[in-house]
TISE-434574 format. One record per residue (C-alpha): x, y, z; residue number from 0. Coordinates in steps of 0.05 Angstrom, whole numbers. Layout:
BEGIN
<node <X, Y, Z>, NUM>
...
//
This chain:
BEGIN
<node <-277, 273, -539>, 0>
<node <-264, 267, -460>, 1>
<node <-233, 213, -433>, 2>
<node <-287, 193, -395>, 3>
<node <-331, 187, -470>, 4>
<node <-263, 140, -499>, 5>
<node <-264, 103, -440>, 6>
<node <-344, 88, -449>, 7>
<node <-329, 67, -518>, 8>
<node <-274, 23, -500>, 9>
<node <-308, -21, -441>, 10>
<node <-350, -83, -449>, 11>
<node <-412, -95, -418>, 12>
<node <-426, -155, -361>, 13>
<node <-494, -177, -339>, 14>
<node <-491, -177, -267>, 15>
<node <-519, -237, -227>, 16>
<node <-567, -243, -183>, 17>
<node <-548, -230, -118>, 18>
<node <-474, -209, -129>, 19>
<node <-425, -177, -86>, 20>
<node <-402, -112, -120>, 21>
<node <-333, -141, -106>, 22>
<node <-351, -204, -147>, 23>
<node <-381, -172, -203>, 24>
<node <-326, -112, -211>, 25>
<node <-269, -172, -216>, 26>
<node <-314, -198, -268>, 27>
<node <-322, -135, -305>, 28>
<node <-243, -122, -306>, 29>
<node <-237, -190, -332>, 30>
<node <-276, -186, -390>, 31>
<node <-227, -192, -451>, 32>
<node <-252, -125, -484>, 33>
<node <-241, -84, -415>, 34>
<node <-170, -108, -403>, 35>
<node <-171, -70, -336>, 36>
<node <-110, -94, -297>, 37>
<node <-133, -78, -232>, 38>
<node <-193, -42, -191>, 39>
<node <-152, 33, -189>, 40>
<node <-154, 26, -267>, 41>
<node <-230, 28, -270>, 42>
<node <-221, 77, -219>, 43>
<node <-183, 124, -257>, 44>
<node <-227, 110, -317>, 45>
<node <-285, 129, -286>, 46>
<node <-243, 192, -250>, 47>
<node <-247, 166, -187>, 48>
<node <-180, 145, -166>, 49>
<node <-182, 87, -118>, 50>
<node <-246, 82, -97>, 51>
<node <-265, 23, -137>, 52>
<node <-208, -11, -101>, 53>
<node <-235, -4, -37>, 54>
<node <-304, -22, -65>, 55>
<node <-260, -93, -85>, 56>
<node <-232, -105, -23>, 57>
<node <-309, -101, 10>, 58>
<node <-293, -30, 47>, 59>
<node <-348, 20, 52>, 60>
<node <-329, 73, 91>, 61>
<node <-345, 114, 71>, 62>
<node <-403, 89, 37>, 63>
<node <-407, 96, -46>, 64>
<node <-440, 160, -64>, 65>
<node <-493, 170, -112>, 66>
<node <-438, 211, -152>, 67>
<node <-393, 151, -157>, 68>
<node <-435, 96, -168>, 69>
<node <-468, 138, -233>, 70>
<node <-397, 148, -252>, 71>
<node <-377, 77, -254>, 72>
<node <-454, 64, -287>, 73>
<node <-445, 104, -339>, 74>
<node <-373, 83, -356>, 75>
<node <-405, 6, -369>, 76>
<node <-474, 32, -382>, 77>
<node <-509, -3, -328>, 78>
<node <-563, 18, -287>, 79>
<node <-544, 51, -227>, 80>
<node <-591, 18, -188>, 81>
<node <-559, -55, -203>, 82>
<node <-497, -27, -160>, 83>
<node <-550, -12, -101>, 84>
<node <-576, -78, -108>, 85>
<node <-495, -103, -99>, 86>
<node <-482, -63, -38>, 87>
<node <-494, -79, 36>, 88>
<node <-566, -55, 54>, 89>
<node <-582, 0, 94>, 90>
<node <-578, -28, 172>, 91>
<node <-535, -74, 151>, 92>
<node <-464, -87, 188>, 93>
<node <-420, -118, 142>, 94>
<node <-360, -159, 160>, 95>
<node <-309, -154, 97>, 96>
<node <-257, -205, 141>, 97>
<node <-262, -265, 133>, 98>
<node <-287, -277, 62>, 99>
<node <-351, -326, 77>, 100>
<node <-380, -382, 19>, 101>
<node <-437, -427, 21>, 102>
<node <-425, -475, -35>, 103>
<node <-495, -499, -47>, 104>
<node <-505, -420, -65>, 105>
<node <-451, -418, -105>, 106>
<node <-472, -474, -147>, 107>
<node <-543, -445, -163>, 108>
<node <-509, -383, -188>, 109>
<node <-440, -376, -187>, 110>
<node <-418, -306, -148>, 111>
<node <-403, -277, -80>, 112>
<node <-460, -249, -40>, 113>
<node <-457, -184, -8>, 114>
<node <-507, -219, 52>, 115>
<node <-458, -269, 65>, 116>
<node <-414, -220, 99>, 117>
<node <-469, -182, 137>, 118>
<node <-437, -196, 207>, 119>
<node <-512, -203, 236>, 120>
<node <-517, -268, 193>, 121>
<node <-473, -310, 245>, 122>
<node <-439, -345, 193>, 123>
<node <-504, -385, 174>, 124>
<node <-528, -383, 99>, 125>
<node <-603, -350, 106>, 126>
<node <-621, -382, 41>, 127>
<node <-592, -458, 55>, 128>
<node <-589, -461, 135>, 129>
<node <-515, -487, 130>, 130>
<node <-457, -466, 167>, 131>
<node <-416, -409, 113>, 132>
<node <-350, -432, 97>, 133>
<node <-282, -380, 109>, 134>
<node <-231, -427, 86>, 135>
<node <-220, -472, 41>, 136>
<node <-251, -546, 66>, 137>
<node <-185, -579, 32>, 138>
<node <-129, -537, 53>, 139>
<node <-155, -488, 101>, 140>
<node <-128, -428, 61>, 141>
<node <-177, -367, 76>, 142>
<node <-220, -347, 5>, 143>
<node <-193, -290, -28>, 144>
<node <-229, -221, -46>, 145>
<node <-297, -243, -87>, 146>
<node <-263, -200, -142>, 147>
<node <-193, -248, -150>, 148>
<node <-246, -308, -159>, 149>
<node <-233, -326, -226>, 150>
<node <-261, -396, -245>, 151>
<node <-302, -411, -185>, 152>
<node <-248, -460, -142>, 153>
<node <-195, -446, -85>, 154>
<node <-133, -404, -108>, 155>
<node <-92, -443, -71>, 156>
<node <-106, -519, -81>, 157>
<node <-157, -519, -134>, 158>
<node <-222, -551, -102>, 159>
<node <-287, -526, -134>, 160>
<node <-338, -482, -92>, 161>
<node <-394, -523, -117>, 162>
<node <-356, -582, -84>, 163>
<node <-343, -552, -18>, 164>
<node <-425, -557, -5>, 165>
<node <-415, -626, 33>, 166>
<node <-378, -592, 86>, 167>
<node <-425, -546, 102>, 168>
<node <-458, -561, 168>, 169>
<node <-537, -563, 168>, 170>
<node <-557, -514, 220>, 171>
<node <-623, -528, 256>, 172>
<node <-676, -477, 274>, 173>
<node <-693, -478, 351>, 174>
<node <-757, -514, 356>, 175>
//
């Protein structure tokens, strides 16, 4: 048996969620109790990619995922490869992986980083909710972390929920 086949056996599955960031949904996946993956070169190397995944993590794409390395990582936690497209910046898009952006009123109708929410075209306005997209914490003003270290949905550095942070978003208004 290859590694790559032991490895397959080994990792548990996660549903991905609608919308997610492939950076939010790989911190997930290393999470999961049955994968005990203790970081994103791990599921690298279990997939044989080396560090790959790590940059994937951290929101950089250049270069871009290849077809190759996406099926790799697919087959390793037998998901569809074409859930990872769905999880990766579009084609045309110009993403902005600095700073990490939030809309909380998102957040709280399903709870994961979205890929759009960087795309540096989106002028830090949520297209979905109109509302200014938060880059630090409204509390403390501590910067949000890679999607992939958000474990339990609330600032790593003072604790205030994401779901909470919705009544600081500013209402942007269309131009009449």
């Amino acid at each position: 048996m290859s590694q790559l086949d032991e490895n397959v056996s080994r990792l548990g599955y996660v549903e991905p969620l609608e919308q997610e960031s492939i950076s939010h949904y790989l911190g997930r996946l290393r999470r999961l109790k049955a994968n005990s993956l203790p970081s994103a070169y791990a599921l690298g190397q279990a997939a044989d990619l080396g560090g790959v995944t790590a940059r994937w993590e951290k929101l950089y794409f250049n270069p871009f995922p290849t077809e190759e390395e996406l099926g790799a990582v697919a087959r390793l936690i037998r998901l569809d490869p074409s859930c990872f497209q769905e999880m990766l910046p579009h084609p045309g898009m110009t993403l902005q992986p600095r700073p990490i952006r939030l809309c909380g009123t998102c957040y709280a109708e399903v709870p994961c980083h979205r890929i759009v929410w960087q795309d540096k075209d989106v002028i830090a306005v949520c297209p979905h909710h109109e509302v200014r997209l938060l880059e630090r914490c409204p509390s403390c003003k501590t910067p949000f972390q890679i999607p992939a270290l958000w474990t339990d949905g609330r600032c790593h550095h003072c604790g205030m929920r994401f779901t909470s942070m919705a009544k600081y978003q500013e209402r942007i208004k269309k131009p009449s």
